[in-house]
C-alpha positions in Angstrom: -6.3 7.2 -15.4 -3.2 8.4 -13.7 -2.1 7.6 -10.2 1.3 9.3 -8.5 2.0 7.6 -5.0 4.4 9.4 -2.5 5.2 9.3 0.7 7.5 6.5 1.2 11.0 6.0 2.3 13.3 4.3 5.3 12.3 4.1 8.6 12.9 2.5 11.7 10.7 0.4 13.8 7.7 2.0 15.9 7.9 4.6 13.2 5.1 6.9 10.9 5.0 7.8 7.5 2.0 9.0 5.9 1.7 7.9 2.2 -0.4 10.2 -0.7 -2.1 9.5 -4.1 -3.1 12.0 -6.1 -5.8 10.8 -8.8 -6.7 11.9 -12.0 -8.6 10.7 -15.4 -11.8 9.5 -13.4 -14.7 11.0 -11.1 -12.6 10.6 -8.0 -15.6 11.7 -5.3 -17.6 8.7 -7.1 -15.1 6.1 -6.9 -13.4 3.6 -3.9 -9.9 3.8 -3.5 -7.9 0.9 -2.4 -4.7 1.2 -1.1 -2.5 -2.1 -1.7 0.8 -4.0 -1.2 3.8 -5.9 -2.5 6.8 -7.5 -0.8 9.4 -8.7 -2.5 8.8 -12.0 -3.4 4.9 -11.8 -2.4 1.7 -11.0 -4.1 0.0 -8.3 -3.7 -2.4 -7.6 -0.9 -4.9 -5.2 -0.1 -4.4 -3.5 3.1 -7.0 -0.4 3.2 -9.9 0.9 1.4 -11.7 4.2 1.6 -14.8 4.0 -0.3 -16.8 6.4 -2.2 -18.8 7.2 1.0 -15.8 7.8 3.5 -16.7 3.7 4.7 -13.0 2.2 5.7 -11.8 -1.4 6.0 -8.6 -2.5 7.0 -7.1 -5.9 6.7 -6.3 -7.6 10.1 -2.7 -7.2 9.6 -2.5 -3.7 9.7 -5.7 -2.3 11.6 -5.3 -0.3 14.7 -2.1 0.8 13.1 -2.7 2.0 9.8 -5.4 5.0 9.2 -7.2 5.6 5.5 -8.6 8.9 4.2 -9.4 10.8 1.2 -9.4 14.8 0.5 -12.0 15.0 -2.1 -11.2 18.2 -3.4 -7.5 17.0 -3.8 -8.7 14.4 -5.5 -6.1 12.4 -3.2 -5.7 9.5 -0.7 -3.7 8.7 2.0 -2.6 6.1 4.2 -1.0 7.3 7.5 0.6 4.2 9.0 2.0 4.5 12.2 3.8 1.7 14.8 5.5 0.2 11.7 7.4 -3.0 11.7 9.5 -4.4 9.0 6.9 -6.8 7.8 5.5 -3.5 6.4 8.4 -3.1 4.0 6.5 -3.4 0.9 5.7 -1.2 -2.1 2.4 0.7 -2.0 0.0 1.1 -4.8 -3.4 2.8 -4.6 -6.0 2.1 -7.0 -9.5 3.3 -7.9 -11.4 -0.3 -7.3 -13.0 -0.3 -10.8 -10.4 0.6 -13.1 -7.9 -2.0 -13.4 -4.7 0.5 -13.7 -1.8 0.2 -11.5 0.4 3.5 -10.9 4.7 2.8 -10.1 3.9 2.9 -6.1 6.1 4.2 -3.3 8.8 1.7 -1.2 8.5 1.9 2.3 11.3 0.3 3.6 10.8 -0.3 7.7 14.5 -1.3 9.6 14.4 -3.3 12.9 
């Protein structure tokens, strides 16, 4: 399973960036993708999941803000997260739900 997040970089507060994940090695269409987190000095959360039949969650922190979606045929996610704040500034990871593999992620990096 390989897993190449982009998307990420610096920007300022009120903000958008829309992060990608391209996904290979497994059956994407069959599998739920989870898009997750990690401050520095945190542990990682989950913020966003797209499931295998287009069903979204959203943890509380960042829903009404951030919007999940997957491109089957590009065999890629994405997270577009707009209205940032810098308690986004984390590293993002997505990750098929049952294969415990962890690509290198993308830093978004949100200024005040």
């Amino acid at each position: 399973v390989q897993l190449q997040a982009s998307g990420g970089g610096l920007v300022q507060a009120g903000g958008s960036l829309r992060l990608s994940c391209v996904v290979s090695g497994i059956l994407f269409s069959a599998n739920t993708m989870d898009w997750y987190r990690q401050a520095p000095g945190s542990q990682r959360e989950l913020v966003a999941t797209v499931t295998n039949s287009d069903r979204l969650w959203y943890a509380d922190s960042v829903k009404g803000r951030f919007t999940a979606s997957r491109a089957v045929t590009k065999r890629t996610v994405y997270l577009q997260m707009d209205n940032l704040k810098p308690e986004d500034t984390a590293t993002y990871y997505c990750r098929p739900r049952r294969h415990n593999v962890w690509g290198q992620g993308t830093l978004v990096t949100v200024s005040s």
